[in-house]
C-alpha positions in Angstrom: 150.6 177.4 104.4 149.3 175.3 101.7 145.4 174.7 101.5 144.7 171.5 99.2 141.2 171.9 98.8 138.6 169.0 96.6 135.9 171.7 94.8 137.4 175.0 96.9 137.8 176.3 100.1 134.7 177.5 100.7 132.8 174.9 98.7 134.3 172.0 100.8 133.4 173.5 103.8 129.7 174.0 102.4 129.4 170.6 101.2 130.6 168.4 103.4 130.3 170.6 106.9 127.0 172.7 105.7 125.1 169.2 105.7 126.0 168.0 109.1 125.0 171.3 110.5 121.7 171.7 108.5 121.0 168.3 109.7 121.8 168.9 113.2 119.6 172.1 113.4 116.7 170.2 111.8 117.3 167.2 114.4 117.2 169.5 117.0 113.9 171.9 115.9 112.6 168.3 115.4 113.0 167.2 119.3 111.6 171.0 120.5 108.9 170.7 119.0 107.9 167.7 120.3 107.7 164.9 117.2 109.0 161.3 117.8 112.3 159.6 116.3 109.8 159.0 112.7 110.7 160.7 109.8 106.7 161.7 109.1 105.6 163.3 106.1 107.4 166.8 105.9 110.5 164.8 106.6 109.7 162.3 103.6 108.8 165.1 101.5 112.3 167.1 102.2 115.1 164.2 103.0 113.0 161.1 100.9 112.1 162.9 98.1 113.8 166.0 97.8 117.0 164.8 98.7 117.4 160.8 98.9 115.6 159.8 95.7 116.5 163.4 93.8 120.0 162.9 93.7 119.6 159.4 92.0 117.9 161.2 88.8 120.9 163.9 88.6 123.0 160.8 87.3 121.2 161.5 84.0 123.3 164.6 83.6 126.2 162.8 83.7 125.2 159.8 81.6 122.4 159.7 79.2 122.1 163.1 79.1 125.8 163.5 78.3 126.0 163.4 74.6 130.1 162.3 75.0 129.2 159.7 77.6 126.1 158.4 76.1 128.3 158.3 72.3 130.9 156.1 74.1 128.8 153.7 76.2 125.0 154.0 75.9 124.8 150.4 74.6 126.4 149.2 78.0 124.2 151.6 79.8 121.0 150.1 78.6 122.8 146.3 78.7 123.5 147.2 82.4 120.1 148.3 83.4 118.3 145.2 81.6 120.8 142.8 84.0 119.9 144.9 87.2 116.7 144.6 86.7 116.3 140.8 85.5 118.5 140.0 88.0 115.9 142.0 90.4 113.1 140.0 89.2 114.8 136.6 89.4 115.2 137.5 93.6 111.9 138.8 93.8 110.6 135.9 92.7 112.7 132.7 93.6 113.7 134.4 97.3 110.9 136.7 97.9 110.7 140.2 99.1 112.7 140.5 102.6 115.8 138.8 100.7 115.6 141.4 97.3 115.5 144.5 100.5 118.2 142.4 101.9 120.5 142.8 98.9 119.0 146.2 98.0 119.7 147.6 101.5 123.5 146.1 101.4 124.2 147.5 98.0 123.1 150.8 99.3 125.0 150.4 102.3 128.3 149.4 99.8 127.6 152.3 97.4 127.4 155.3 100.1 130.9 153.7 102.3 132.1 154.0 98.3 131.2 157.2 97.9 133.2 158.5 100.5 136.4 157.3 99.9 135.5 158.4 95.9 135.9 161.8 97.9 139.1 161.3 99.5 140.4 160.1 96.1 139.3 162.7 94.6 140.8 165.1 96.8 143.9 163.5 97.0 144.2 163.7 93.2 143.7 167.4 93.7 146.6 167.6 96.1 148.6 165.8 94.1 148.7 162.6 96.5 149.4 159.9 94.2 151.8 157.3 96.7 149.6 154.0 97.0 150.5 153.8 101.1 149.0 157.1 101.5 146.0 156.0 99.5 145.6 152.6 101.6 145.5 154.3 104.7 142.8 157.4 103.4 140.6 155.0 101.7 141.0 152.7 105.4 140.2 155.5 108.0 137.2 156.4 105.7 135.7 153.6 105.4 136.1 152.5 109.0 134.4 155.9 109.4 131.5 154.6 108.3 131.5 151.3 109.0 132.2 151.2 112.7 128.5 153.0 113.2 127.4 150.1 110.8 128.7 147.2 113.2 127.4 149.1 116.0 123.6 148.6 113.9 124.5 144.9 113.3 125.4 144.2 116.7 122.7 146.5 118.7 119.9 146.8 116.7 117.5 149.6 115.3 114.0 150.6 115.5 113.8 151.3 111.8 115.8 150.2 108.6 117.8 151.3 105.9 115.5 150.6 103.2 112.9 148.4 105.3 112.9 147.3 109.1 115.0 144.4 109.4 117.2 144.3 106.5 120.4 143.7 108.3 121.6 140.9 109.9 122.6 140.2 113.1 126.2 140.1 114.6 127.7 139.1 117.6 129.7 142.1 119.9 132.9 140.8 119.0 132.6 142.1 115.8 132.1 145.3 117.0 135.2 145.1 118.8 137.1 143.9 116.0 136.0 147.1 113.5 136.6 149.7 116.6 140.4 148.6 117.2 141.0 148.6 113.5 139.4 151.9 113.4 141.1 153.1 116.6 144.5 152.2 114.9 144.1 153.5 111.6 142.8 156.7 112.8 145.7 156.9 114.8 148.0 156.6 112.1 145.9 159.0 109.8 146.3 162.1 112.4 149.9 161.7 112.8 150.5 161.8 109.4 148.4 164.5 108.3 149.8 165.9 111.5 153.4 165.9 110.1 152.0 167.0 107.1 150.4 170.5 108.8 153.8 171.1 110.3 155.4 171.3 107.0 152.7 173.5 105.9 150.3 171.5 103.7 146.5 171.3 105.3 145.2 169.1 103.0 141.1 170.6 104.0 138.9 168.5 101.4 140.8 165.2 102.3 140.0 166.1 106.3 136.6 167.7 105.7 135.8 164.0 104.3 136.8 161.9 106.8 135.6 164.5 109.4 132.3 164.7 108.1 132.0 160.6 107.8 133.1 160.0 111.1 130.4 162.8 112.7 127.4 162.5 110.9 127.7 158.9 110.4 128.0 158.1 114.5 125.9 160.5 115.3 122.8 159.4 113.2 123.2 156.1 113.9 125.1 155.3 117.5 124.1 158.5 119.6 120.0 157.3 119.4 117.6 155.3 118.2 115.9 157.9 115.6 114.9 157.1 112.1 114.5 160.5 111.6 118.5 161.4 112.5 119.3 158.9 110.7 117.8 160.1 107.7 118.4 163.8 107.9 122.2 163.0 108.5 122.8 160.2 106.4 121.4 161.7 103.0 121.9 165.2 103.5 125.6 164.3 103.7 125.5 161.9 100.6 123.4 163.9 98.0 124.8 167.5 98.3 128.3 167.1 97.5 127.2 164.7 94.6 125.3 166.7 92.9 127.4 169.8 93.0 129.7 167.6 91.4 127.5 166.4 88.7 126.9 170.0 87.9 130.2 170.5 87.7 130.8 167.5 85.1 128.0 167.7 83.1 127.7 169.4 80.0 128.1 173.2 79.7 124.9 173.8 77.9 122.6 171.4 80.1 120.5 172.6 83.1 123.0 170.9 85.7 126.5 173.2 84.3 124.1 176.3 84.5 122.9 175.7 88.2 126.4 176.5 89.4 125.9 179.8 87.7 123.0 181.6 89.3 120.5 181.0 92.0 117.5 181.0 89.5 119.0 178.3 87.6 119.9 176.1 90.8 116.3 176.4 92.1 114.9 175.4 88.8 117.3 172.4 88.6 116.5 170.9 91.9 112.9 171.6 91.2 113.2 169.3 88.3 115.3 166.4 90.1 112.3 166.9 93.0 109.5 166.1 90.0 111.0 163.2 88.9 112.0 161.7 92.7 107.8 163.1 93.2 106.9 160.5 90.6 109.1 157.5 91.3 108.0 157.8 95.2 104.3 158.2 93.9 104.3 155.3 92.0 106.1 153.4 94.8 103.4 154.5 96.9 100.3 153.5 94.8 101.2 150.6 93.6 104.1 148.5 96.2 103.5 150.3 99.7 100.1 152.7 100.4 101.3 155.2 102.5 101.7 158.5 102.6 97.8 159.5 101.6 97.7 156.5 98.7 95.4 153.7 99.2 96.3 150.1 99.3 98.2 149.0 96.3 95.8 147.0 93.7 95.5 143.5 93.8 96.8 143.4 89.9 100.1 145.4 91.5 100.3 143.5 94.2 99.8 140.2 92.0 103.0 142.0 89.7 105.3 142.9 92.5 108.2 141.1 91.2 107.9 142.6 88.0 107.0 146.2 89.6 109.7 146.2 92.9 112.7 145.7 90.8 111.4 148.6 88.0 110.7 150.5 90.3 114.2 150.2 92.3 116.2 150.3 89.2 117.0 154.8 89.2 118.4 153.6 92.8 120.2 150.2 91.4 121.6 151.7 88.4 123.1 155.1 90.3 125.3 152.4 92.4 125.9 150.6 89.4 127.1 153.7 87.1 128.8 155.9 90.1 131.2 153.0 90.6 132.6 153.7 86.6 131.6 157.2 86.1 134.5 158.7 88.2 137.5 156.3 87.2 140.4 158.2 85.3 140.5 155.1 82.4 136.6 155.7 81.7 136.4 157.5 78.6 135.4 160.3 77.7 136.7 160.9 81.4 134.5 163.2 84.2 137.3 163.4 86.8 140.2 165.6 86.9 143.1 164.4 87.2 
């Protein structure tokens, strides 16, 4: 029996199962002891903050802070963040606020259904996969994956938001229909071939672990209740860890990131400094753009500069989307993606 694995065996199963079951235990301990479907602050502190916001900053590692990547395109890295963010501002302030969460919440929504068929790529590359049918139909079942518990949210509703409450649309139930039969028959097709392909001894375990995980964690913390704090837990548990095991695994041998996969001690320190920076970005969000979490009301002066302050402050967030959709290609020079 062949095992086609994405990092390793045991390093997809930790990656993209360990997150669904952390989360699932933390949902659960949650319920017992009695708190309601917010995420509060503990959660904020742990998923927000020291998960959510601190995988953004570990994109430096494989960017800036990558002397062979910031050689070959640091000019368009710094021309790309000055568009984000004028383009933020000009939003802000010719649409207003609800339509800049609108576009912000959509891109995010774009950039994590991305993600996971970046996986399945990936692992297919690993396995040697390379027949563009095959690809069609992985890159299809995984992003129906996802977006089936997405037009269930358009269609019935959620207490909370993905960035802020109310920044979806609303569908009608047909489209809901529509996304499960295309789901229902590309899932069908997906487990007969990788059926097939078990019987003649290939198990292809990262590719399955992918589309396994999406399917779970991404119903569950959004179809199976109305729980901002699932939904959290799940949702960016699942999308940070296997992220930035890979940037660790890309980024430069003598950087912090390449020595967290060697030792413990090194790991702890590394997330400790992603958690500082992700600290700093939600404490300035908090001072100056929303008050909560202990902070005051924002000042009138921030308050007077929001669509200068908004987009700045969103732009770690905008420009992870914008670099993760380049960073991974096997044309992009110097390349981070085996091939």
């Amino acid at each position: 029996m062949r095992v086609h694995a994405l990092f390793g065996r045991r390093a997809d199963v930790a990656l993209f199962a360990g997150p669904l079951l952390v989360a699932a235990l933390t949902v659960m301990a949650h319920g017992v002891l009695g708190f309601g479907p917010e995420v509060g602050v503990l959660g904020w502190l742990v998923f927000v903050v020291g998960v959510d916001v601190a995988h953004v900053w570990s994109t430096l590692w494989v960017s800036i802070l990558h002397r062979g990547q910031r050689e070959a395109h640091g000019v368009r890295f710094a021309a790309a963040s000055l568009a984000i963010y004028a383009t933020g501002v000009a939003v802000h302030a010719t649409l207003g606020a609800g339509v800049f969460w609108r576009v912000v919440a959509y891109a995010a929504c774009f950039h994590f259904v991305r993600q996971q068929i970046g996986w399945v790529h990936l692992a297919r590359s690993r396995a040697k996969e390379f027949d563009v049918a095959g690809a069609r139909l992985d890159a299809a079942v995984t992003a129906l994956a996802a977006l089936e518990p997405l037009a269930y949210w358009h269609v019935h509703g959620r207490s909370f938001g993905w960035l802020v409450v109310g920044d979806f649309v609303s569908l009608p139930p047909w489209t809901l229909d529509v996304v499960r039969l295309a789901y229902a028959a590309v899932a069908l097709a997906f487990l007969l071939r990788e059926g097939l392909a078990w019987r003649r001894g290939d198990v292809h375990l990262g590719k399955l672990l992918v589309v396994g995980s999406t399917a779970l964690g991404w119903h569950w913390s959004i179809e199976r209740g109305d729980s901002d704090f699932a939904f959290t837990a799940f949702n960016v548990t699942a999308h940070a860890a296997p992220y930035v095991y890979l940037v660790a695994t890309r980024a430069e041998a003598s950087t912090l990131a390449a020595a967290s996969r060697k030792g413990v001690a090194a790991a702890l320190v590394f997330v400790a400094v992603l958690a500082g920076f992700a600290l700093l970005e939600e404490g300035l969000w908090d001072s100056l753009v929303w008050g909560e979490h202990g902070f005051p009301a924002p000042p009138r002066w921030a308050l007077n500069m929001a669509s200068a302050i908004v987009p700045l402050l969103a732009l770690p967030q905008l420009v992870h989307y914008a670099l993760d959709a380049v960073l991974w290609r096997r044309h992009h020079v110097p390349t981070l993606r085996e091939a």
